[in-house]
ROROSE-239831 format. One record per residue (C-alpha): residue in one letter; x, y, z. Coordinates in pm, whole numbers, plus 50000, padded with zeros to 5 digits. Each point is the difference from the previous one (the first is absolute). Last residue first. Layout:
BEGIN
NODE aa     u     v     w
NODE  A     X     Y     Z
...
This chain:
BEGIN
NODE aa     u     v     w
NODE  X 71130 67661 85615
NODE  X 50351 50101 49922
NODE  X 50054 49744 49767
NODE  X 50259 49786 50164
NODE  X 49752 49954 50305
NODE  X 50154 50062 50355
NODE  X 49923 50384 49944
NODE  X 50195 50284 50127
NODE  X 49786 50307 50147
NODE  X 50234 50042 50277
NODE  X 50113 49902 50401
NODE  X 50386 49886 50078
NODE  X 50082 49733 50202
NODE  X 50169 49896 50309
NODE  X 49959 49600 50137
NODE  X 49979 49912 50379
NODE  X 50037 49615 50039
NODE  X 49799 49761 50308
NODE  X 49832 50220 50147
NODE  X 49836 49915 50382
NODE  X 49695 50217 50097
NODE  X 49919 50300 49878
NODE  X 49709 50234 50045
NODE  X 50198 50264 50172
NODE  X 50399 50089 49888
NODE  X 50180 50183 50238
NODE  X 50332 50125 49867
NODE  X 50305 49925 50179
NODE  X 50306 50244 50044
NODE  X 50372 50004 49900
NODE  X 50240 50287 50115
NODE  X 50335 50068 49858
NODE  X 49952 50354 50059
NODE  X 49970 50136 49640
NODE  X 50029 49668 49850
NODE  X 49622 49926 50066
NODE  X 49880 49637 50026
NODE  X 49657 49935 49915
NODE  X 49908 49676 50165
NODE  X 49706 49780 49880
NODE  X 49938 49665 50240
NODE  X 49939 49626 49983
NODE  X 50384 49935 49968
NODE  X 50134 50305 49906
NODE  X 49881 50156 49683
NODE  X 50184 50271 49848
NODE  X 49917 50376 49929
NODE  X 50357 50250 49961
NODE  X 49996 50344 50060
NODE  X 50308 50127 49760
NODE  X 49829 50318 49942
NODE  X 50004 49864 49660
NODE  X 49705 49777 50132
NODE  X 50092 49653 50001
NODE  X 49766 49743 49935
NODE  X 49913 49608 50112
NODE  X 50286 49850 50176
NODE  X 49938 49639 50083
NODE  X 50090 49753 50231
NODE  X 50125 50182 50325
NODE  X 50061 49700 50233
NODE  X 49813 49898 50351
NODE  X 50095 49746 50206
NODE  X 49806 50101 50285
NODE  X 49901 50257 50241
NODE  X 50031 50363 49845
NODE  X 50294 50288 50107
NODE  X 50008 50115 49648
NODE  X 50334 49925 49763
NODE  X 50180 50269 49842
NODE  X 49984 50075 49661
NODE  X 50334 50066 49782
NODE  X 49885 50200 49690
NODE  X 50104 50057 49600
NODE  X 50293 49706 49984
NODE  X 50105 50098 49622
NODE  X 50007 49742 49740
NODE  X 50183 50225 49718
NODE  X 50298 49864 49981
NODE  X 49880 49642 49876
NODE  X 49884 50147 49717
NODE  X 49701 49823 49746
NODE  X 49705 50235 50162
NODE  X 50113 50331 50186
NODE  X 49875 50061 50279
NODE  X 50024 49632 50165
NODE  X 49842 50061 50323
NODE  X 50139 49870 50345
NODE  X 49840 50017 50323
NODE  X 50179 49904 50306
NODE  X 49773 49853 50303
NODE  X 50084 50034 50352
NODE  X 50086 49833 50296
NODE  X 49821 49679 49964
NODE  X 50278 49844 49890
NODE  X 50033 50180 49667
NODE  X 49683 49974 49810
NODE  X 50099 50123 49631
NODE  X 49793 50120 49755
NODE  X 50086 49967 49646
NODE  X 49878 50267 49740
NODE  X 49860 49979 49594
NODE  X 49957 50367 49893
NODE  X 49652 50109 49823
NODE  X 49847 50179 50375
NODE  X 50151 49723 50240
NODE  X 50008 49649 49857
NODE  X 50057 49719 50257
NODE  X 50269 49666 50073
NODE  X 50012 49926 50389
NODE  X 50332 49939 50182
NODE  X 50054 49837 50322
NODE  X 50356 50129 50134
NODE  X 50320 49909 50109
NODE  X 50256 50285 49991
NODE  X 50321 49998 49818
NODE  X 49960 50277 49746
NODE  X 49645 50073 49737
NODE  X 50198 49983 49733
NODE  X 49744 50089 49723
NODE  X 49809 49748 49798
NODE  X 50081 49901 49684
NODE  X 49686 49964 49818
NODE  X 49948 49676 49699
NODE  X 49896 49927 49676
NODE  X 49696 49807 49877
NODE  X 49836 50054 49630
NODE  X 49689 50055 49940
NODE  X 50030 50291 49699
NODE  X 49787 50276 50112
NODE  X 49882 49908 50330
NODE  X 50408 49881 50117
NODE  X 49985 49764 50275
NODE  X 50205 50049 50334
NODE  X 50235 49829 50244
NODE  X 50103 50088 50311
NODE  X 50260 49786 50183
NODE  X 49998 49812 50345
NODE  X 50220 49768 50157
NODE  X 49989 49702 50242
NODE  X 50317 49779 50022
NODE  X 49905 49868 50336
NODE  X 49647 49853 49832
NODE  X 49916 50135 49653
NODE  X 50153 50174 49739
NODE  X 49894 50225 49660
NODE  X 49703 50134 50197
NODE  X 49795 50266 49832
NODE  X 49930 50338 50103
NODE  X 49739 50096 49726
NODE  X 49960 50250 49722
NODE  X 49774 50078 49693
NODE  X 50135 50243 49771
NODE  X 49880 50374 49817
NODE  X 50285 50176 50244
NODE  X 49736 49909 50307
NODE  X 49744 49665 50036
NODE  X 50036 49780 50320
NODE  X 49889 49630 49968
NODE  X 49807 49830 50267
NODE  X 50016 49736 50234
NODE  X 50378 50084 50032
NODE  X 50273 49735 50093
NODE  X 50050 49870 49618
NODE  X 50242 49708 49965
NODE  X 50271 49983 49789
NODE  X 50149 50236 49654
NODE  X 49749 49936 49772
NODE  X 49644 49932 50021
NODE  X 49902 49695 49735
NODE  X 49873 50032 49661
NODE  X 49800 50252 49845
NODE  X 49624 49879 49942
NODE  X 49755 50186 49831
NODE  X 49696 50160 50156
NODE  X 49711 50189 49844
NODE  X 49820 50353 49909
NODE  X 50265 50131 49735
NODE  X 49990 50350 50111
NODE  X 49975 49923 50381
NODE  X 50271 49725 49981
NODE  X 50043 49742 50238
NODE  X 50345 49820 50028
NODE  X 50088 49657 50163
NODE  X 50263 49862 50182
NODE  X 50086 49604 50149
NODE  X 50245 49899 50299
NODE  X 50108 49716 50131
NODE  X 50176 49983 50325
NODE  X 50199 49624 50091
NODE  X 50053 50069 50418
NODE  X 50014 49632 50071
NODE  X 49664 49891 49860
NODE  X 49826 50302 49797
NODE  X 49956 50351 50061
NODE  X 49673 50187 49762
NODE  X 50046 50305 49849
NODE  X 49732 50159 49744
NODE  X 50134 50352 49869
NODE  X 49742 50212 49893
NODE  X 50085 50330 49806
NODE  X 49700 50318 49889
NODE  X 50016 50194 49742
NODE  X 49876 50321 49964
NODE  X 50034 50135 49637
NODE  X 50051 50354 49885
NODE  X 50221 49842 49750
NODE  X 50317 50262 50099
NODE  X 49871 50031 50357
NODE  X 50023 49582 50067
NODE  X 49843 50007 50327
NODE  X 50013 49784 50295
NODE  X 49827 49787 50223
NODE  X 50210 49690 50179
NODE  X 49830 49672 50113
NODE  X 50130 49683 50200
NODE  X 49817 49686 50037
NODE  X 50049 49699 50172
NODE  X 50047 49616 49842
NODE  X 49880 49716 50178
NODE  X 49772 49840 49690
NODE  X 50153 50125 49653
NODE  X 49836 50291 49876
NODE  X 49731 50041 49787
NODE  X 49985 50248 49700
NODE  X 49881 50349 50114
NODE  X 49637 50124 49958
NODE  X 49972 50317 49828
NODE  X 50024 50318 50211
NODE  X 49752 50141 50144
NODE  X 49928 50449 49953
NODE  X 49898 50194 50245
NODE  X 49787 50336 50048
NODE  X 49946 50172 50288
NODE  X 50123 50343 49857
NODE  X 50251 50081 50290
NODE  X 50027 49627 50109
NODE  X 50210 49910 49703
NODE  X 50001 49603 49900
NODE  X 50189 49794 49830
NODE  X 49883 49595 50091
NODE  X 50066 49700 50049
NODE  X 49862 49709 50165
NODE  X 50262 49742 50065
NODE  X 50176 50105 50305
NODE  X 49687 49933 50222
NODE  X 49934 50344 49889
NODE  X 50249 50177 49825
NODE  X 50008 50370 49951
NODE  X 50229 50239 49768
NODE  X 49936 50366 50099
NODE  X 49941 50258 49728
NODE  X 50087 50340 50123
NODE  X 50283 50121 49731
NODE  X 50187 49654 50111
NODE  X 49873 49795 50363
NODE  X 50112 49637 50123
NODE  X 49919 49697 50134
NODE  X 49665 50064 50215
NODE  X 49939 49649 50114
NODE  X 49615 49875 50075
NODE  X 49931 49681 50167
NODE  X 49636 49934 49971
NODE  X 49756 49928 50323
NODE  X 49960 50354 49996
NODE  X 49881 50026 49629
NODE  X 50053 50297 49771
NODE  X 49959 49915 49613
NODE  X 50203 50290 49934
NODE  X 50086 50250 50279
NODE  X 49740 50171 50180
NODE  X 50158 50203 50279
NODE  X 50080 50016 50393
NODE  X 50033 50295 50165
NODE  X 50350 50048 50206
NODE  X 49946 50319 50225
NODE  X 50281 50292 50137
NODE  X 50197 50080 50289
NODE  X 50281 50235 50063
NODE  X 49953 50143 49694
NODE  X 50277 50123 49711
NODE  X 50152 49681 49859
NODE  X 49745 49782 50048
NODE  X 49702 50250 49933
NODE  X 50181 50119 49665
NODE  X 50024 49615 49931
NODE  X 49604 49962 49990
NODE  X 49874 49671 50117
NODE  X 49911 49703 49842
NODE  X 49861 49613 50100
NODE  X 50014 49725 49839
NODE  X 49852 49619 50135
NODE  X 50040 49713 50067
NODE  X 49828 49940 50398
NODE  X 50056 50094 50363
NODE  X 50284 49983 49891
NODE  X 50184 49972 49680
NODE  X 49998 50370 49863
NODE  X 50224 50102 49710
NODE  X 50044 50362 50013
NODE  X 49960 50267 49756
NODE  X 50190 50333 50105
NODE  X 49856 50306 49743
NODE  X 50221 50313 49814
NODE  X 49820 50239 49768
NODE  X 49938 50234 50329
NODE  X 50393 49933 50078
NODE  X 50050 50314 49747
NODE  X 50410 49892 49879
NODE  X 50026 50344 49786
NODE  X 49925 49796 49605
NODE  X 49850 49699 50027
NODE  X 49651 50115 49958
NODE  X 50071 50158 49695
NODE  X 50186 49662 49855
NODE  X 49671 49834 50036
NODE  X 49759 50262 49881
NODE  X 50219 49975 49701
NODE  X 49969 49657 49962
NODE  X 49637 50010 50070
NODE  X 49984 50273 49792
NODE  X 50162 49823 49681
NODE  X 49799 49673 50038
NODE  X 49638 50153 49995
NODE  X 49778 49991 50248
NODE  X 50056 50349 50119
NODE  X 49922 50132 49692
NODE  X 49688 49824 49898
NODE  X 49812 50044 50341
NODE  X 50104 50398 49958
NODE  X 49855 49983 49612
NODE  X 49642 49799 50115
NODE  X 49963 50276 50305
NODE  X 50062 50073 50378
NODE  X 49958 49572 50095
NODE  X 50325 49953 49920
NODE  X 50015 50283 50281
NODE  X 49977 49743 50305
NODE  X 50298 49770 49873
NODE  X 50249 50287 49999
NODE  X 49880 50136 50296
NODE  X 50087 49659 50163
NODE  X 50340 49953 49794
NODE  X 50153 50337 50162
NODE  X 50055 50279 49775
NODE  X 50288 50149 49785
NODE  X 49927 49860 49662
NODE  X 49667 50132 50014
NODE  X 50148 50364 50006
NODE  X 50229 49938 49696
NODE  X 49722 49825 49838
NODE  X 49798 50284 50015
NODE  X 50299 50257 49910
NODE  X 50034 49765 49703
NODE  X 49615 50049 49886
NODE  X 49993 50367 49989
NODE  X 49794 50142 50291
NODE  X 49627 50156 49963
NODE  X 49917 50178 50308
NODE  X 49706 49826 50128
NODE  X 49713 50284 50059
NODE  X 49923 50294 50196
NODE  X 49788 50176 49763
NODE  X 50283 50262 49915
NODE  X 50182 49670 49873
NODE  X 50338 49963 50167
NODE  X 50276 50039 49741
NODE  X 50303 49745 49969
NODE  X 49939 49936 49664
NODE  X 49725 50268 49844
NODE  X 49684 49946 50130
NODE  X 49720 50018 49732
NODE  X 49755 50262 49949
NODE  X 49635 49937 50156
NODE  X 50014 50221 50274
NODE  X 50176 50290 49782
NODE  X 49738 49944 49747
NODE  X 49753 50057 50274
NODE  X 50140 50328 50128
NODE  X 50069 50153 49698
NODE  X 49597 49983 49902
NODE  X 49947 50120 50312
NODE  X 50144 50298 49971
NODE  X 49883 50043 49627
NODE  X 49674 49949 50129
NODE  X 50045 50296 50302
NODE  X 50018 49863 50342
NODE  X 49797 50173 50199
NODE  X 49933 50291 50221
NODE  X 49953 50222 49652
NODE  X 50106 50301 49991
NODE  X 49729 50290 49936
């Protein structure tokens, strides 16, 4: 008679085919992992956002390893980059009333939502009574001062922050002006303060100093060249440091840009494009890794002009002409923020957000809750960097 079972050698087949190892690719007949070679892993880790990425160091001891070390988070960082996804992409905004403060909120919501909510977040050493000043943003680390002398790197992705060494004192009456940049081929951020004070019949006196991340300390550089900077912050594109600086003042009142080189520190200046006969307010910004100019014109409109091309005049190209809205006071378009290759363009206008769509000419507010007055609204870029030279 035949058996209703299994016979041994049956099951004998059966269990070593259970126990025999997947091959790569294969799913185990028990319904296990399939086993993947390591650079397909790190292919697929390279492509997600920072929160996942920070939940599944907790997966193993070799996945906490890998995407701590330097080489993934720099190629985690270019990943991300790569198709303009606005998920990566956060607003932080410098809030003075009803107390200091900073406050986030996604930029896919701001470009995409009629409406969307600022939440506030820890930030180093986070005080209300405290001034804080967001001063700029490279591969996610923002540059904060507090009070203008406490200073730190800082990425609000991983939490963690780093303080800078004390600076030397400054003469009394002097103000402070910071610029955050990176040096690519050191892999050093550094960051610039220029100490300004005005003296008795318009005398201006000027002092610089350098930070470096991989040397840990200040050293002094001289005095700012070229006149006197109009920007309370530097902006960082083409590996340089810029700002609209005045070369005259009074009736004879002109404006120049002049940058900083990250690599070697030296200062050279942008021609800016011929923008015609028309009076205008201008405002010096970065859009994407291009330095641009905006340019209030009478409250009519606003030109905006980006500079494709670093180093050639020819290239500054005026990308959008955005129409004024029909608001109650003397309000100016200050900032723009990003442009989607749609050509929809996000910019701050006085207290508001407007996206402003090229299709139709159109612009449009978008509602912000949980906000009261801002005072700057600063792009930047989320990832696994750290503010320690390290890595740790």
């Amino acid at each position: 008679m035949e058996s209703g079972g299994d016979s041994p050698d049956s099951s004998a087949h059966q269990h070593s085919k259970k126990n025999k190892a997947p091959l790569e690719g294969e799913t185990p007949v028990n319904g296990g992992i399939p086993f993947l070679p390591e650079e397909i892993i790190v292919e697929i880790l390279a492509r997600l956002p920072v929160k996942s990425l920070l939940k599944f160091r907790c997966v193993s001891k070799s996945w906490l390893t890998l995407i701590c070390t330097h080489q993934f988070i720099k190629s985690h960082l270019n990943s991300s980059r790569v198709g303009g996804n606005l998920s990566n992409y956060g607003i932080m905004l410098t809030i003075c009333v009803p107390a200091f403060d900073l406050k986030h909120c996604p930029l896919s919501s701001l470009m995409q939502e009629p409406s969307t909510d600022a939440c506030s977040i820890d930030y180093p050493k986070k005080y209300k009574q405290r001034a804080v000043w967001f001063v700029g943003s490279c591969n996610c680390l923002i540059f904060v001062a507090l009070h203008e002398k406490e200073l730190f790197f800082w990425n609000p992705s991983t939490r963690k922050s780093k303080k800078l060494p004390t600076n030397v004192d400054i003469k009394r009456g002097f103000y402070n002006i910071y610029g955050f940049g990176y040096n690519a081929c050191d892999d050093d951020y550094k960051v610039v303060g220029i100490f300004c004070v005005f003296g008795n019949e318009g005398a201006y006196e000027s002092m610089v100093k350098i930070y470096s991340s991989k040397t840990n300390s200040w050293k002094r550089m001289g005095d700012f060249k070229g006149g006197v900077p109009l920007d309370d912050s530097g902006k960082f594109a083409s590996r340089k440091l810029h700002w609209s600086i005045s070369s005259k003042l009074g009736l004879d009142f002109r404006w120049d840009i002049v940058s900083l080189d990250m690599e070697n520190e030296e200062y050279g200046t942008v021609d800016q494009p011929n923008y015609g006969e028309r009076e205008f307010d201008s405002t010096l910004g970065v859009l994407g890794e291009c330095i641009c100019v905006l340019c209030n014109c009478q409250c009519i409109n606003a030109d905006l002009w980006v500079l494709k091309e670093y180093g050639v005049k020819q290239s500054w190209t005026k990308v959008a002409t955005v129409p004024y809205m029909d608001i109650p006071g003397k309000l100016l378009y200050s900032k723009p923020l990003f442009m989607l290759q749609s050509g929809e363009l996000l910019l701050v206008f006085g207290m508001h957000f407007v996206v402003y769509n090229p299709r139709d000419n159109s612009v449009r507010i978008t509602e912000i809750s949980n906000l009261e007055k801002f005072l700057v609204a600063n792009i930047y870029f989320e990832s696994l960097v750290s503010p320690f030279a390290n890595g740790r």
